[in-house]
C-alpha positions as CSV (number, residue, x, y, z in Angstrom):
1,X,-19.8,27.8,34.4
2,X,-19.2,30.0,31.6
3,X,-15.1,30.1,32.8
4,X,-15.0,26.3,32.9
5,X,-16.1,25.9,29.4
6,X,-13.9,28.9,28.1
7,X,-11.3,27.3,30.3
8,X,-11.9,23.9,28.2
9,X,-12.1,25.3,24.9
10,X,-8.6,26.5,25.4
11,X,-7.2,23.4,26.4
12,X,-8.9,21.5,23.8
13,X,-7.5,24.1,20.8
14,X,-4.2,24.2,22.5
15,X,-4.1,20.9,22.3
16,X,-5.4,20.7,18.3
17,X,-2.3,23.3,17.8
18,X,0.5,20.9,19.4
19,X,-0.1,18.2,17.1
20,X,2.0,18.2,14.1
21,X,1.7,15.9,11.1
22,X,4.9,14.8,8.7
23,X,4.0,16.7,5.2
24,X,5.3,15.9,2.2
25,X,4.9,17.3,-1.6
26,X,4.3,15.4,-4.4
27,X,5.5,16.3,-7.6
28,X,2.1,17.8,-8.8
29,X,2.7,20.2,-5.8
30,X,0.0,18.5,-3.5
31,X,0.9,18.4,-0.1
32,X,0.5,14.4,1.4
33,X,0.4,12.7,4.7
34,X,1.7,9.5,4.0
35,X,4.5,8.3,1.8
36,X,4.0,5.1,-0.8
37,X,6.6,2.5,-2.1
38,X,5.8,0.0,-5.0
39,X,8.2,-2.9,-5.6
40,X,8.3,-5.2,-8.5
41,X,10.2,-8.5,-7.5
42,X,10.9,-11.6,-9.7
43,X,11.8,-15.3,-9.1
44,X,12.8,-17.0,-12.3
45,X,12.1,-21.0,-12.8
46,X,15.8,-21.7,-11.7
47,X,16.3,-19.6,-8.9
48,X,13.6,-20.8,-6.4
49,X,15.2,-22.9,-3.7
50,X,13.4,-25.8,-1.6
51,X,13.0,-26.3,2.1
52,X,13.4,-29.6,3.2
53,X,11.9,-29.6,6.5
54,X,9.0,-27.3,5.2
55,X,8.6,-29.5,1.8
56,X,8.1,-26.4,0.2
57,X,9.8,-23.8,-2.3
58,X,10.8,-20.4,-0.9
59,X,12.3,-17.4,-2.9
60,X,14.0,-14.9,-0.3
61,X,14.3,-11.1,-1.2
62,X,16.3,-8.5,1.0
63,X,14.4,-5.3,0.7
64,X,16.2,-2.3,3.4
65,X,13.0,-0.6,2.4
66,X,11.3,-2.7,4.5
67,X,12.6,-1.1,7.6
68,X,11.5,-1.2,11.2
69,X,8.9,1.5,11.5
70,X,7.3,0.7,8.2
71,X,7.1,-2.8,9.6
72,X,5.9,-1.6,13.3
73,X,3.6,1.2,11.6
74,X,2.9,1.3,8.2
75,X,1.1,-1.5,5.8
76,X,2.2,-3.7,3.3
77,X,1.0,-5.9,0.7
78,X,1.9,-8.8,-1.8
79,X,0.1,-9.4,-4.9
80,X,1.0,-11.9,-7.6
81,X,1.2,-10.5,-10.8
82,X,0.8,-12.0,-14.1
83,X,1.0,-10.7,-17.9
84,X,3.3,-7.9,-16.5
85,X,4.4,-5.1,-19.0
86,X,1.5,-5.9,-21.1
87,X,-2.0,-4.1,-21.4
88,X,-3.7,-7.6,-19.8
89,X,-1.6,-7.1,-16.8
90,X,-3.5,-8.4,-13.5
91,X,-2.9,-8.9,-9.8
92,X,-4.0,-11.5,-7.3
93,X,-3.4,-10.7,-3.6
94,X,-1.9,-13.1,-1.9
95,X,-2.4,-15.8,0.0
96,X,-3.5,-17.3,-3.5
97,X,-4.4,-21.0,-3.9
98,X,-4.5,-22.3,-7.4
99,X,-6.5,-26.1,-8.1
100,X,-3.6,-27.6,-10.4
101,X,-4.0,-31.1,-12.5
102,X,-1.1,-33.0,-13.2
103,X,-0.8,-35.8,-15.9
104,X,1.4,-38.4,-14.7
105,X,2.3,-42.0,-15.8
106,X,0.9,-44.5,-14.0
107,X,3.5,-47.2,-14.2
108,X,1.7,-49.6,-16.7
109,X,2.4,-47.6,-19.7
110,X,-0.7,-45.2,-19.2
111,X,-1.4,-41.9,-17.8
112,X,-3.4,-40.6,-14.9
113,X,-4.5,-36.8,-13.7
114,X,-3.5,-35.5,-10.0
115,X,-5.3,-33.1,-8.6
116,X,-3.7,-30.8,-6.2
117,X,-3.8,-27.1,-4.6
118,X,-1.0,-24.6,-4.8
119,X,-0.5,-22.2,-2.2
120,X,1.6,-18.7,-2.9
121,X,2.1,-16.9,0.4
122,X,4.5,-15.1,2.0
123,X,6.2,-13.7,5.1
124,X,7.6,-10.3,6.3
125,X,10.6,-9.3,8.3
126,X,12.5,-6.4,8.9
127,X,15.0,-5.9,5.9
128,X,13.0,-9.0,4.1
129,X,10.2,-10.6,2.0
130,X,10.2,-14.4,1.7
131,X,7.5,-15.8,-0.9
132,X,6.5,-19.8,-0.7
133,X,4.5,-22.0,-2.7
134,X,3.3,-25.1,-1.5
135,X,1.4,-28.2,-3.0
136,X,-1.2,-30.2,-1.4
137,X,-0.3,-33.2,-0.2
138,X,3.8,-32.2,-1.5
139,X,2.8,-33.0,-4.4
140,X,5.7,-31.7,-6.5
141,X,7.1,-32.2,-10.4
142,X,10.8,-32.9,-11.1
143,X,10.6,-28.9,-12.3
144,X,10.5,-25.8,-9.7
145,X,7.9,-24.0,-10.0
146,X,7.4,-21.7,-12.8
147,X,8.5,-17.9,-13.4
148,X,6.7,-15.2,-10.8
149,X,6.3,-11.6,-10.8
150,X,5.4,-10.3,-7.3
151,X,4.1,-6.7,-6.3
152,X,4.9,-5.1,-3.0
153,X,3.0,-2.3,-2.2
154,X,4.3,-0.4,1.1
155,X,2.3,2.8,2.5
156,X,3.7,4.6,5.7
């Protein structure tokens, strides 16, 4: 009995020893396990398109960061900044839904309020991030939707 468990022990440390680990320093000199990317991406008022079939407004990035095995293996995230570059900067993760009112004209000289949700999401690909926003009921103004700041966030 005493052989078998010696016998074991050896396996088990032999196979602790065969296991090897990517490790990386950082510039304090720590030694890490993991590597971190942090992207800023921004879609002015003008340049987000619309999707016709969707009814819905897309902004496209390529990232080649974003490359297979981070996509197979690592984790990512989007968060919606706002205030960026200023000490009241924040983030929201996305998916984020926003309740919106809209003053319109009603056609007999008056106004009324529509109330709607806006969706921000987004999608990832290999080699791409694709951000959307979306109104309830496509409900959409005769302006695209305003300036975004986006935060990706990849650890692998």
């Amino acid at each position: 009995m005493k052989k078998q468990f010696y016998f074991f022990l050896a396996l088990v440390l032999i196979g602790l020893a065969s296991c090897t680990y990517p490790t990386y320093t950082t510039v304090e000199g720590e030694t890490c396990k993991f590597n971190k990317k942090s992207i800023y991406l921004t879609v002015k008022q003008n340049e987000w398109n619309f999707d016709n079939d969707a009814k819905q407004f897309y902004a496209h990035f390529d990232l080649p960061e974003l490359t297979a095995a981070i996509y197979n293996y690592g984790n990512y995230s989007l968060h919606r900044e706002y205030n960026t570059d200023t000490d009241k900067a924040y983030q929201v993760a996305l998916p984020q839904s926003t309740f919106c009112v809209e003053e319109v004209d009603d056609g007999n000289g008056g106004t009324e309020y529509v109330y709607y949700t806006q969706m921000v999401d987004y999608r990832v690909g290999i080699g791409y991030v694709e951000v959307q926003v979306t109104n309830s009921d496509y409900f959409y103004s005769a302006t695209n939707p305003e300036a975004m700041t986006f935060h990706l966030q990849l650890i692998y």
